[in-house]
C-alpha positions in Angstrom: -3.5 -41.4 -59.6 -3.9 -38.4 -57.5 -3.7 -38.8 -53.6 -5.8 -36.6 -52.2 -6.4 -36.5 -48.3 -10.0 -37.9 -47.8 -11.4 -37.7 -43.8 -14.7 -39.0 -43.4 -16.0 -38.6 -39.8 -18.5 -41.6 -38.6 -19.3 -40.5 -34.9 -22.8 -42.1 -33.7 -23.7 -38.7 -31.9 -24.9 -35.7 -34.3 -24.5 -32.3 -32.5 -27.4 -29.9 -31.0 -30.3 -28.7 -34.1 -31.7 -25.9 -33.3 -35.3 -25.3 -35.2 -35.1 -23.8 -38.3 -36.8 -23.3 -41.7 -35.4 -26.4 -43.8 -34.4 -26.7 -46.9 -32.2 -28.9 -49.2 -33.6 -32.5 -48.7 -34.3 -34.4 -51.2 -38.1 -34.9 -52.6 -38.3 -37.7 -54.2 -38.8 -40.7 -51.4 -36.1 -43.4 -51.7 -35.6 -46.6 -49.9 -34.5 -46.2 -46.3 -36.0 -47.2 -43.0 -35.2 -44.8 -40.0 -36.5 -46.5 -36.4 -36.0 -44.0 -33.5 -37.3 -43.7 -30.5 -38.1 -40.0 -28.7 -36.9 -40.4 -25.5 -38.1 -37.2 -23.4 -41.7 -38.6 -25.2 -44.9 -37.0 -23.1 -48.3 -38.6 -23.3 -49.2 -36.8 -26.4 -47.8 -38.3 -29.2 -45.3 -36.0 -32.3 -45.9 -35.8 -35.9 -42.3 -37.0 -37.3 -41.9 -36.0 -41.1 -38.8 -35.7 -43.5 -39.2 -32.4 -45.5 -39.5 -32.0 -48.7 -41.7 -35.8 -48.5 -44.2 -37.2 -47.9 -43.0 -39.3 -45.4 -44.3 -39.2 -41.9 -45.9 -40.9 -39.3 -46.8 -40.3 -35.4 -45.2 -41.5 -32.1 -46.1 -44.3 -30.2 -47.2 -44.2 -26.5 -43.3 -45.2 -26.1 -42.0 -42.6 -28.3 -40.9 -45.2 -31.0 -41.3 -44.4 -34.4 -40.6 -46.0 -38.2 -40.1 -43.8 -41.1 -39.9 -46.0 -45.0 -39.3 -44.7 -48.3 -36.9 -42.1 -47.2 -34.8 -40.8 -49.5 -30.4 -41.1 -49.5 -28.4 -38.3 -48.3 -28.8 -35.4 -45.6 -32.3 -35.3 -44.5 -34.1 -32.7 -42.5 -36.4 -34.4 -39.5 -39.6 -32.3 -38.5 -41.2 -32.9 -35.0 -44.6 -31.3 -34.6 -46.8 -31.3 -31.3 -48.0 -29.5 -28.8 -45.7 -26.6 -28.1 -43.1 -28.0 -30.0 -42.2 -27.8 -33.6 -38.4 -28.7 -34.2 -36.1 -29.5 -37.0 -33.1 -31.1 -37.2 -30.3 -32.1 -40.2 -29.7 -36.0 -40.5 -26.8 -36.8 -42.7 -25.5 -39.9 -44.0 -28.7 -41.7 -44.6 -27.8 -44.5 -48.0 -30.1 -46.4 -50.0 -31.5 -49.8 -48.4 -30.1 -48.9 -44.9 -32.0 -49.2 -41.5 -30.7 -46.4 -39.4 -31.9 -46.5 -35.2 -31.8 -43.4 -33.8 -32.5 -41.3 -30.2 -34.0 -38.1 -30.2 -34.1 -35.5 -27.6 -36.8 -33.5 -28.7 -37.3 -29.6 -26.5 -39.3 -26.7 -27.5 -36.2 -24.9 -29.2 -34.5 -28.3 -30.2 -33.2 -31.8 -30.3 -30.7 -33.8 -30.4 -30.0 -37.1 -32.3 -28.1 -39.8 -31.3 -27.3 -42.9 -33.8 -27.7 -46.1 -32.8 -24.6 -48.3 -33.7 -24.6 -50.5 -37.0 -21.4 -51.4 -38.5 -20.2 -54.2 -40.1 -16.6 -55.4 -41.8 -16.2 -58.6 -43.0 -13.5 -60.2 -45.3 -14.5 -63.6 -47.4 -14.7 -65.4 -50.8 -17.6 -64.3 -53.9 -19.4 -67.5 -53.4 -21.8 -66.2 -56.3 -22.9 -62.7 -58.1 -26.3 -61.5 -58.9 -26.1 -57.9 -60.3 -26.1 -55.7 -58.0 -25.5 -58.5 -55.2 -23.0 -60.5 -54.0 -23.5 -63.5 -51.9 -20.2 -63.8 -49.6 -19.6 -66.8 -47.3 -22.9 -67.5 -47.5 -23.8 -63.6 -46.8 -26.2 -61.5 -49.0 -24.3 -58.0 -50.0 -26.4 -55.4 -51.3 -24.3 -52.9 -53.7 -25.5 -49.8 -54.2 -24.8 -46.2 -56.1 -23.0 -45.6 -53.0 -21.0 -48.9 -52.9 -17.2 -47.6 -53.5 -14.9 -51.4 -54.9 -11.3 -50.9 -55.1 -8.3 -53.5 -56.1 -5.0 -52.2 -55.0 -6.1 -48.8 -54.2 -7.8 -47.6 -57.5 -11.2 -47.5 -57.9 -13.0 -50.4 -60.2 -15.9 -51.6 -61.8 -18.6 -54.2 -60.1 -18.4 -55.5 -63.2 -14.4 -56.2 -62.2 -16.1 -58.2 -59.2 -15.6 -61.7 -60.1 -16.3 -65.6 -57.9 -13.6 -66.8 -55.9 -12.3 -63.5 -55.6 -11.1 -62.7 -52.0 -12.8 -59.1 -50.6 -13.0 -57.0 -47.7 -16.5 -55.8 -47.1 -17.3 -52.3 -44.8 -21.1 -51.6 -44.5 -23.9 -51.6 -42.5 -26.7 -54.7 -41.9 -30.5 -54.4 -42.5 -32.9 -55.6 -40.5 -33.1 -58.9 -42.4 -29.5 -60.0 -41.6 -28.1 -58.7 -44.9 -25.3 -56.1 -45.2 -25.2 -53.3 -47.4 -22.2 -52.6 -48.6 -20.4 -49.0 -48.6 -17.0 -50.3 -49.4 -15.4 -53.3 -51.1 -12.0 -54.2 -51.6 -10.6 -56.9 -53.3 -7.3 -58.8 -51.4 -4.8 -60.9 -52.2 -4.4 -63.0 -49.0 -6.5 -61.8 -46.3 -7.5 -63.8 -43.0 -10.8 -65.0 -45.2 -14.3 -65.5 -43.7 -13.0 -62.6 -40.9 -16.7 -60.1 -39.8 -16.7 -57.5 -37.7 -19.8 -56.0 -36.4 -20.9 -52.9 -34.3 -24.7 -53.4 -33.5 -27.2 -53.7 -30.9 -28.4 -56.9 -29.5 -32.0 -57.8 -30.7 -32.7 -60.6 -28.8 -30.7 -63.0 -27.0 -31.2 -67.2 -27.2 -28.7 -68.7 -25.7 -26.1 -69.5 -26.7 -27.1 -66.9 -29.3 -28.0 -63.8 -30.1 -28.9 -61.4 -32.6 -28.2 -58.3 -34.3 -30.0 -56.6 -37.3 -31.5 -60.4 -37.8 -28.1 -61.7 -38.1 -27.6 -64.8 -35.5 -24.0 -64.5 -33.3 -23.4 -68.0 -31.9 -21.0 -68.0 -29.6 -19.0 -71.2 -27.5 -16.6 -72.4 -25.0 -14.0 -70.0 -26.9 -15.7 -66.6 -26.9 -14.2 -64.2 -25.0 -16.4 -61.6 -23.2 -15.5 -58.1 -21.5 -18.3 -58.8 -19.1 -18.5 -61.6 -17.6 -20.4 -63.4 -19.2 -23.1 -64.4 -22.4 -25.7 -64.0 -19.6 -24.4 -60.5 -18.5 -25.9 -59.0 -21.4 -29.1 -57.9 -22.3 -31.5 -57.2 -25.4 -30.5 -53.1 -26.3 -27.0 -53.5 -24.9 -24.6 -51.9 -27.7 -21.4 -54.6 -29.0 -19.1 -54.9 -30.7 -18.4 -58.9 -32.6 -15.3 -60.2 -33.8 -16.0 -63.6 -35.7 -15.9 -65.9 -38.3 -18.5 -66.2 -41.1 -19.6 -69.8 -41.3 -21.2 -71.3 -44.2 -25.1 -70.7 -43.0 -24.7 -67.4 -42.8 -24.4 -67.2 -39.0 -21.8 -65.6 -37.3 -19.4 -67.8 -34.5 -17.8 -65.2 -32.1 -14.4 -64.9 -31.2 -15.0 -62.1 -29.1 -18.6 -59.7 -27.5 -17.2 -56.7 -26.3 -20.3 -54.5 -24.4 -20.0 -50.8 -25.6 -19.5 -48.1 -23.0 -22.2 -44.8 -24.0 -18.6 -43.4 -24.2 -17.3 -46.1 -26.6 -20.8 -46.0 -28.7 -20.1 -42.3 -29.5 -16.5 -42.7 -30.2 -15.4 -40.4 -33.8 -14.3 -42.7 -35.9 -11.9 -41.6 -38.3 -10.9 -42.6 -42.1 -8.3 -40.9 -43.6 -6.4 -42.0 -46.7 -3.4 -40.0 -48.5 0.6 -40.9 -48.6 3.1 -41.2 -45.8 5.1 -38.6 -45.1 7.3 -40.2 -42.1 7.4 -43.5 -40.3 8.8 -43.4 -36.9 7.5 -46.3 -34.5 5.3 -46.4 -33.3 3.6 -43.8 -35.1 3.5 -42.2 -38.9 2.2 -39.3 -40.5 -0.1 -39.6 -43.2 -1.1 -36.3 -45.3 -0.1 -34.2 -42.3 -1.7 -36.5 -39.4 0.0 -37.7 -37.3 -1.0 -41.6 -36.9 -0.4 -43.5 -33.6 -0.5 -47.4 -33.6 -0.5 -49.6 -30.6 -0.6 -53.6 -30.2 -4.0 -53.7 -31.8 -3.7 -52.0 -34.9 -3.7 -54.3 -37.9 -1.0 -53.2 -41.0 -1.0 -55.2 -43.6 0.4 -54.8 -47.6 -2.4 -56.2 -50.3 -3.9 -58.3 -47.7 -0.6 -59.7 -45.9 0.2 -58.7 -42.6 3.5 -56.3 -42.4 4.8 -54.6 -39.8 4.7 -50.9 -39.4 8.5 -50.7 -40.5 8.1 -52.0 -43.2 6.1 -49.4 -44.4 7.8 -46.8 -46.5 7.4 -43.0 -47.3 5.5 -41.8 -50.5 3.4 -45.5 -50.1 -0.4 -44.7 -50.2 -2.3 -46.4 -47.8 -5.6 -46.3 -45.8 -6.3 -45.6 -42.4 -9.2 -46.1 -39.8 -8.9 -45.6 -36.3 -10.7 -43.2 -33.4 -9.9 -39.4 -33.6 -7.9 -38.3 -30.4 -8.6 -35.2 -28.3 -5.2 -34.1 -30.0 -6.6 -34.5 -33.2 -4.4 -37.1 -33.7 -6.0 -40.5 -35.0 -5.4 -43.7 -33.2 -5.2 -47.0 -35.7 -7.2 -49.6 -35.8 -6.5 -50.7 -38.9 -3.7 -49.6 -41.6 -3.8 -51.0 -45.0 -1.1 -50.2 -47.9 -1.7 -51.4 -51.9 0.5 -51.3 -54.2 -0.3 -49.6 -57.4 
């Protein structure tokens, strides 16, 4: 199997577009939902449109707008009103996703600013319905897109099978399910595991919810602020929970998002090791640093990082560095 290198950048902030003629997006309309809010918004309300479409609608007396039906892939965002008529290049958008957005929108301009929506969760095939999964009680949507893997090599959904233990990476609708870019099947992972990148819809204590999927948390949950009623409906989290068998989510963990932390470039990067020296490693020429909250593990098991060995392929997410260096989050080797 070859090894290439393979980066994929997933920062939430998309730099400046400057207005130009587009060209390149797709014309066919497909099955996304983009919800964004201009948030410089006059009184008069903006024409939004995706070129090449014929998807548009108008502004809101709050800025907010929905786009449906738009297609997958890099889109190109047209704002028309008085004295302004902008475009700007949206990448990134898949099939069945709900992507929030901010847009600054100027005469020569804008800038737009995705809201977070991640999910990762690891759990048992409870049941399959081509091209779904339902996973510890959660509905995962497969797509085109959808990338399953067992030990490092790229399989089949048909390979997908009940009982199996896998490690879903994605992003959650606004009905609660998650659609899934990544699947990987393990061998022994910490099952019913989720973790989720979102912003709060509404909060019922002791619950709350994000993308319509309901967080319960208890005496056990562990806050960065002080507290459940600290936050607030739009405040940006991060979950770390366990799947129960309704669907729901019980929190180990709420961590409240700095703006820094929201637009943080997250980083995967997969290839072969070329050194190990704690507590870092080099992986197709990056150099890899690791700290106390990194998770390693071999085929589902947690190792630790000397136990890794040169020439062994493994995967890597973390947040890019201002070194260019990539701090881990997570580092995961399979055997061939």
């Amino acid at each position: 199997m070859k090894r290439a290198l393979r980066i994929v950048s997933l920062s939430s902030a998309i730099a400046l577009a400057v207005a130009t003629a587009g060209c390149g997006s797709s014309s066919s309309d497909g099955n996304a939902t983009i919800q964004g809010t201009v948030i410089n918004a006059s009184a008069q309300p903006l024409r939004v449109s995706v070129e090449g479409t014929s998807v548009s609608t108008t502004t809101n007396s709050s800025g907010q707008f929905t786009l449906q039906r738009v297609p997958s892939g890099t889109i190109i965002l047209r704002f028309v009103g008085r004295g302004v008529d902008v475009r700007g290049n949206l990448s990134g958008v898949s099939a069945g996703m709900t992507l929030r957005i901010t847009v600054q929108v100027t005469a020569s301009g804008m800038v737009i600013v995705r809201v977070p929506n991640e999910i990762e969760l690891t759990g048992t095939i409870n049941s399959i319905m081509a091209p779904n999964l339902k996973i510890s009680g959660l509905t995962v949507i497969t797509n085109d897109n959808t990338e399953p893997k067992r030990r490092g090599r790229r399989v089949n959904f048909a390979d997908l099978a009940v009982g199996q233990l896998v490690r879903v990476e994605g992003f959650l609708s606004t009905n609660g399910q998650v659609v899934a870019r990544k699947i990987r099947v393990l061998v022994q992972p910490d099952q019913n595991s989720v973790r989720i990148r979102g912003v709060i819809e509404s909060i019922t204590p002791p619950n709350l919810t994000i993308s319509g999927l309901t967080i319960a948390t208890d005496a056990n949950t562990r806050f960065n602020v002080s507290s459940l009623a600290t936050l607030i409906v739009g405040d940006a989290v991060q979950v770390e929970g366990t799947l129960r068998a309704d669907g729901t989510v019980l929190a180990r963990s709420i961590h409240k998002l700095t703006r820094d932390e929201e637009d943080e470039n997250e980083v995967e990067l997969e290839g072969a090791i070329q050194s190990v020296t704690p507590p870092t490693l080099t992986v197709a020429s990056k150099t890899v640093l690791t700290d106390s909250n990194t998770r390693i593990s071999r085929n589902g098991n947690t190792v630790m990082l000397w136990d890794l060995q040169v020439g062994e392929h493994v995967e890597v997410e973390g947040m890019r560095q201002a070194d260019g260096s990539v701090l881990a989050t997570e580092v995961e080797a399979e055997d061939d």
